[in-house]
VOLUMZA-690939 format. One line per field, with one value per residue (C-alpha): residue number from 1; residue in one letter; chain; x, y, z. Coordinates in Angstrom, 3 decimals, always signed. Last residue first. Example, Ala and Ser with C-alpha at 12.3 -4.5 7.8 and 13.67 -1.06 7.14 Angstrom:
2
i	2;1
aa	s;a
ch	A;A
x	+13.670;+12.300
y	-1.060;-4.500
z	+7.140;+7.800
! end
This chain:
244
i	244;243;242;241;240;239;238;237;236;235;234;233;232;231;230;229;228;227;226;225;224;223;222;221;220;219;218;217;216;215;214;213;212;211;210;209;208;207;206;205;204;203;202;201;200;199;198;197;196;195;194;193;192;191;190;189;188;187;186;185;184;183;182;181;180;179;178;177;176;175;174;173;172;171;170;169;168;167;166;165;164;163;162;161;160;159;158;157;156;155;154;153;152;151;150;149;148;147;146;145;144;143;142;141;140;139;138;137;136;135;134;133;132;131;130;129;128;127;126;125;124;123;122;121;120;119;118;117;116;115;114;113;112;111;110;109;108;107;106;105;104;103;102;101;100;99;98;97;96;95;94;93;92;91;90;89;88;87;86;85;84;83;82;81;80;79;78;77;76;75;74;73;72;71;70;69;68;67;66;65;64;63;62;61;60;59;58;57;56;55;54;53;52;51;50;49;48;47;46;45;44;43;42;41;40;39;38;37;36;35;34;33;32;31;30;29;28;27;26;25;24;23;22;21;20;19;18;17;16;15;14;13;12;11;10;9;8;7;6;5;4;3;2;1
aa	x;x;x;x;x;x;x;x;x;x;x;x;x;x;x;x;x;x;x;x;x;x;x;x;x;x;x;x;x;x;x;x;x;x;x;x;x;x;x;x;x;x;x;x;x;x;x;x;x;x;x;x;x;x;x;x;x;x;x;x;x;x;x;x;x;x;x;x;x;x;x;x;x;x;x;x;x;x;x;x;x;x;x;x;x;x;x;x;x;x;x;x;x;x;x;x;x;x;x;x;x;x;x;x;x;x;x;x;x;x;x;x;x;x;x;x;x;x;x;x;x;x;x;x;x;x;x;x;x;x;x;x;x;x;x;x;x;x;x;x;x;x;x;x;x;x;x;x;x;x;x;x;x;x;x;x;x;x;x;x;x;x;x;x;x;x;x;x;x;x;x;x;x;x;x;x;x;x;x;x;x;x;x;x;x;x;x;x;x;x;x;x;x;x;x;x;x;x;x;x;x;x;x;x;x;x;x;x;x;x;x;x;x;x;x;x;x;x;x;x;x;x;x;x;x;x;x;x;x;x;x;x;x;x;x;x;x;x;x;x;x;x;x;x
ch	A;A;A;A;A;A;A;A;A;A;A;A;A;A;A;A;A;A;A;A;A;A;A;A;A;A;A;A;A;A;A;A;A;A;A;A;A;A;A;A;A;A;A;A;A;A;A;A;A;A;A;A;A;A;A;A;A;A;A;A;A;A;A;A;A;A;A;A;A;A;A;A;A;A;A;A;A;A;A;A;A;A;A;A;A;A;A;A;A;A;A;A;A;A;A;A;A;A;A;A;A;A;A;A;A;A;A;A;A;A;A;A;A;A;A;A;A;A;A;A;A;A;A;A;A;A;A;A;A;A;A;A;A;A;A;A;A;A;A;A;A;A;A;A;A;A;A;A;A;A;A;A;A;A;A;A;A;A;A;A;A;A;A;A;A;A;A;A;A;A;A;A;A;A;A;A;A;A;A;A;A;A;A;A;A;A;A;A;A;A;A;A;A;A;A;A;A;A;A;A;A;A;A;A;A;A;A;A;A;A;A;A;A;A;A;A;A;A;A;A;A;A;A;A;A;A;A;A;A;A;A;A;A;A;A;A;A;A;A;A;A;A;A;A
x	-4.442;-5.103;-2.681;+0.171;-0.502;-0.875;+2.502;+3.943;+3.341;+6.828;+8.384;+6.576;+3.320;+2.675;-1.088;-2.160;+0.688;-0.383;-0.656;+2.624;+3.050;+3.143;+3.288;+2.869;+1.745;-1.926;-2.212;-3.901;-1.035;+0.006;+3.756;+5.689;+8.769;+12.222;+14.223;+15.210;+16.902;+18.695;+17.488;+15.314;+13.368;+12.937;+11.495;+9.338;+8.248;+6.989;+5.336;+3.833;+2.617;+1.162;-0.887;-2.418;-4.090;-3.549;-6.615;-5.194;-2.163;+1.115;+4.591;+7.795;+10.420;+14.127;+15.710;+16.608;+17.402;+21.956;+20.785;+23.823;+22.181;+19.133;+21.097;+22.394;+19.231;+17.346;+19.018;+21.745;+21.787;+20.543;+21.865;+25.293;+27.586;+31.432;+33.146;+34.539;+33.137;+30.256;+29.353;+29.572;+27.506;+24.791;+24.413;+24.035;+20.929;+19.785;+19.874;+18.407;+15.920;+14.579;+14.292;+12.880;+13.259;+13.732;+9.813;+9.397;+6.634;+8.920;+11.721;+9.979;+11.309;+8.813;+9.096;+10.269;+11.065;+7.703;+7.831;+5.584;+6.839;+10.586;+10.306;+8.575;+11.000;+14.386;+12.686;+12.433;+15.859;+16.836;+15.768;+13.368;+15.012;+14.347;+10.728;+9.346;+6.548;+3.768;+1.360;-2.504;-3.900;-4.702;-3.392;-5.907;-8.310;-7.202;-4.062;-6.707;-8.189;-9.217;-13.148;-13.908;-10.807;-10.944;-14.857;-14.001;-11.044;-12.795;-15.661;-13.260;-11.818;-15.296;-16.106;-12.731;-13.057;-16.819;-14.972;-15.876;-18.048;-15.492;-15.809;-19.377;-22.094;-22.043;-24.132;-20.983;-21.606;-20.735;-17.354;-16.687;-17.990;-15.953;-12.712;-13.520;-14.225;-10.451;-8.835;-10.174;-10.361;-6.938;-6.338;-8.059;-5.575;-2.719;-4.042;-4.415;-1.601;-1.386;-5.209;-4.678;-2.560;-4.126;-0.779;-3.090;-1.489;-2.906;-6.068;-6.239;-5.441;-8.045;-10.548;-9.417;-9.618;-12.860;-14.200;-17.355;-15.664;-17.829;-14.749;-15.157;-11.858;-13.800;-16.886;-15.996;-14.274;-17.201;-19.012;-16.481;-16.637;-20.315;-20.261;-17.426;-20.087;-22.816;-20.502;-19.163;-22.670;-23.700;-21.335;-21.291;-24.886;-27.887;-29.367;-26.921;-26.776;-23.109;-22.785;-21.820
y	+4.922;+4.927;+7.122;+6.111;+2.550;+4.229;+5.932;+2.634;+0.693;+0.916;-0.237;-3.652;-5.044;-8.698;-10.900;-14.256;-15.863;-19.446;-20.551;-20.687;-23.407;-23.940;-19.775;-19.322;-16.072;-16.728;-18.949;-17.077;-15.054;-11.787;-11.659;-7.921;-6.926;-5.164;-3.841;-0.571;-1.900;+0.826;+0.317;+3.137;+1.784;-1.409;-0.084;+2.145;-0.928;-2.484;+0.455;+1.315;-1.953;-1.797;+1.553;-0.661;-3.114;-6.653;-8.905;-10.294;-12.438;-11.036;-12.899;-10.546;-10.110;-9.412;-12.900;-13.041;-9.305;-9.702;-12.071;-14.545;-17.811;-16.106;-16.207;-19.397;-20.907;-19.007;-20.635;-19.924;-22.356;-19.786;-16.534;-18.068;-15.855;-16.975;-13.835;-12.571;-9.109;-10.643;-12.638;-9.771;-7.359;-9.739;-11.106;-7.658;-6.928;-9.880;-9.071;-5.304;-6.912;-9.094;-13.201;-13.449;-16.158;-19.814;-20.913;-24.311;-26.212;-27.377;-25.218;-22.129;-18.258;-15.439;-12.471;-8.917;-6.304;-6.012;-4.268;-7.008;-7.754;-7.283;-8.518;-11.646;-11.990;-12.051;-14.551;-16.860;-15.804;-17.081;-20.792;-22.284;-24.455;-22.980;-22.139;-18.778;-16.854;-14.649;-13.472;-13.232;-10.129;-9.173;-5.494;-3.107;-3.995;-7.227;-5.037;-3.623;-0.111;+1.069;+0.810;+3.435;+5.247;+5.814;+6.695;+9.195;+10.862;+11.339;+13.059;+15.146;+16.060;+16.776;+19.127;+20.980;+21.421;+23.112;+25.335;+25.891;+28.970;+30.601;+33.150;+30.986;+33.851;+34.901;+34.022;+32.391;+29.068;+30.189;+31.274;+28.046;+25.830;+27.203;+26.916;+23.578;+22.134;+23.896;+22.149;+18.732;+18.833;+19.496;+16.412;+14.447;+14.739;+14.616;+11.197;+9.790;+6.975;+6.718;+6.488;+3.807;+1.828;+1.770;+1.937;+2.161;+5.539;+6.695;+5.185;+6.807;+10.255;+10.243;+9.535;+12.284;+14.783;+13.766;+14.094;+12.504;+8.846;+5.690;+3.827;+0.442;+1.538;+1.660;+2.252;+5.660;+6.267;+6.181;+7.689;+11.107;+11.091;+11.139;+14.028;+15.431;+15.124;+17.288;+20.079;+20.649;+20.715;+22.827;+24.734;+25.125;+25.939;+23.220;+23.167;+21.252;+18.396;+16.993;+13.133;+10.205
z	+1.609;-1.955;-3.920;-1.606;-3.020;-6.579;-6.045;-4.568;-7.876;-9.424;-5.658;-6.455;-5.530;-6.839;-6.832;-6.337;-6.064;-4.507;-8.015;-7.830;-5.446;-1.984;-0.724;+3.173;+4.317;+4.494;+1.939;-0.729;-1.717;-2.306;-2.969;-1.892;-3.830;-3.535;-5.639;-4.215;-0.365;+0.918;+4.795;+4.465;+0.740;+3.028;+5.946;+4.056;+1.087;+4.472;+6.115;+3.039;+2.281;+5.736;+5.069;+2.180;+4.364;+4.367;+3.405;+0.110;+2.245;+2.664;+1.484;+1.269;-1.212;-1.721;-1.905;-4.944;-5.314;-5.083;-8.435;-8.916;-8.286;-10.163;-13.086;-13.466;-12.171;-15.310;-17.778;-20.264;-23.349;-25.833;-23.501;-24.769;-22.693;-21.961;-22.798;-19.494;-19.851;-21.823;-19.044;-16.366;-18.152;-18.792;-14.993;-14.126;-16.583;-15.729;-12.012;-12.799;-14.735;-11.601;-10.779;-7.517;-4.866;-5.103;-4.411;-4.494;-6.489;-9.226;-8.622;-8.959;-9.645;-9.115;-11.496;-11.460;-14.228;-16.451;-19.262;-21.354;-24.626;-23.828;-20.368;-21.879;-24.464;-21.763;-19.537;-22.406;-23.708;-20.078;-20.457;-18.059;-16.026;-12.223;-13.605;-14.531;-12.790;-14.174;-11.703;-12.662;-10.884;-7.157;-6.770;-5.952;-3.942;-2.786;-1.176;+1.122;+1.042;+4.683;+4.692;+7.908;+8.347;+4.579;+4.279;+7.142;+5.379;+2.467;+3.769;+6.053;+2.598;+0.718;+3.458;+3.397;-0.387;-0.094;+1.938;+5.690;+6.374;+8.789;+12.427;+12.796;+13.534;+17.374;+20.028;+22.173;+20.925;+17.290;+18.185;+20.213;+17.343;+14.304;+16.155;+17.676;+14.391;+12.802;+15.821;+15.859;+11.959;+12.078;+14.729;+12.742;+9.684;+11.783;+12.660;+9.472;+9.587;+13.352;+13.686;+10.459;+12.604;+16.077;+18.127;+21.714;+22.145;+18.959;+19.011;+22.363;+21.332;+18.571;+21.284;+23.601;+20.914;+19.944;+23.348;+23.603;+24.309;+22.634;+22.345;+20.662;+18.298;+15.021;+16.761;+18.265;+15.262;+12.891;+15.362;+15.173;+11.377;+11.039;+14.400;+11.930;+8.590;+10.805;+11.627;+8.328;+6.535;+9.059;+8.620;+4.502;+5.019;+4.508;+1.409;-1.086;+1.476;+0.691;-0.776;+1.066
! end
């Protein structure tokens, strides 16, 4: 949605809330009046991406309500909003509206290793590619996650006690010893953003650095690996953050 060059900055303002306020009315099948009120019950009724944005609306609550009472009492509007302030309540509705989804973002070809594969294999493709988590099969099973930091650890401790031959190493003696294996979650392409926050959140809280989210097309069940249809890791949460 782009501004209307000829109308003033208020009017401008005042027409993209009443867009803002029916995009929320139908987002939550509320046709309330009050904004405030509306907000409130998204809120109370744990609607996620109210909760997300919602001290968002409630400035635009408060700075709309400040502009309208002066204006209804005869007298010009106390603020012309900034052209800024209309492009962010523009924003803001287009994101309550189409909330970005993890297939937006994040759905790419995965690269996964098998429970044989040798670990100099693993150890070129991180060196070619800068990646630092992978999927580990067994056949079609998935055994958990195979990460940099759990090579990295499984390195130090073999040549401590002298008995590495990354040539004849393979990847089941590594993940075996991996404290990340089994630091992921399965979502499906549909989930929103704001939940990847939540998740990576929870998990960042509890202490937990390494950990990754699978996107597959099975709902939250993974069969094989082409069931991986995408991988967000803590590296990506600034463009996750970025989107929502």
């Amino acid at each position: 949605m782009s501004i209307n060059k000829e109308l003033n900055n208020y009017d401008k303002y005042q027409g993209e809330f009443n867009t803002l306020h029916e995009v929320l009315k139908n987002k939550l099948n509320n046709k309330d009046r009050n904004f405030g009120r509306l907000i409130q019950y998204g809120k109370n009724n744990n609607d996620k991406v109210i909760n997300n944005y919602y001290d968002e609306l409630n400035f635009h609550r408060e700075f709309r309500n400040i502009l309208s009472h002066s204006h209804m009492r005869g007298k010009p509007p106390v603020a012309q909003p900034s052209d800024t302030v209309i492009e962010e309540i523009i924003s803001l509705t287009n994101r309550i509206n189409s909330p970005k989804k993890t297939s937006d973002l994040f759905l790419k070809d995965v690269t996964h290793f098998d429970y044989s594969d040798s670990l100099a294999k693993v150890l070129q493709f991180v060196n070619d590619n800068h990646y630092s988590q992978f999927p580990v099969f067994e056949n079609t099973q998935l055994k958990g996650l195979i990460t940099e930091n759990g090579i990295t650890q499984f390195l130090s401790r073999s040549v401590k006690d002298d008995v590495i031959s990354i040539s004849e190493t393979i990847i089941s003696d590594v993940i075996k010893l991996d404290e990340a294996k089994d630091s992921w979650e399965i979502v499906n392409s549909n989930t929103l953003l704001i939940d990847v926050k939540e998740i990576f959140n929870k998990k960042l809280n509890a202490g937990n650095s390494l950990f990754a989210i699978l996107i597959s097309n099975r709902g939250k069940n993974i069969k094989n690996p082409e069931d991986i249809i995408g991988i967000i890791t803590p590296w990506d949460l600034p463009m996750v953050l970025k989107n929502i």
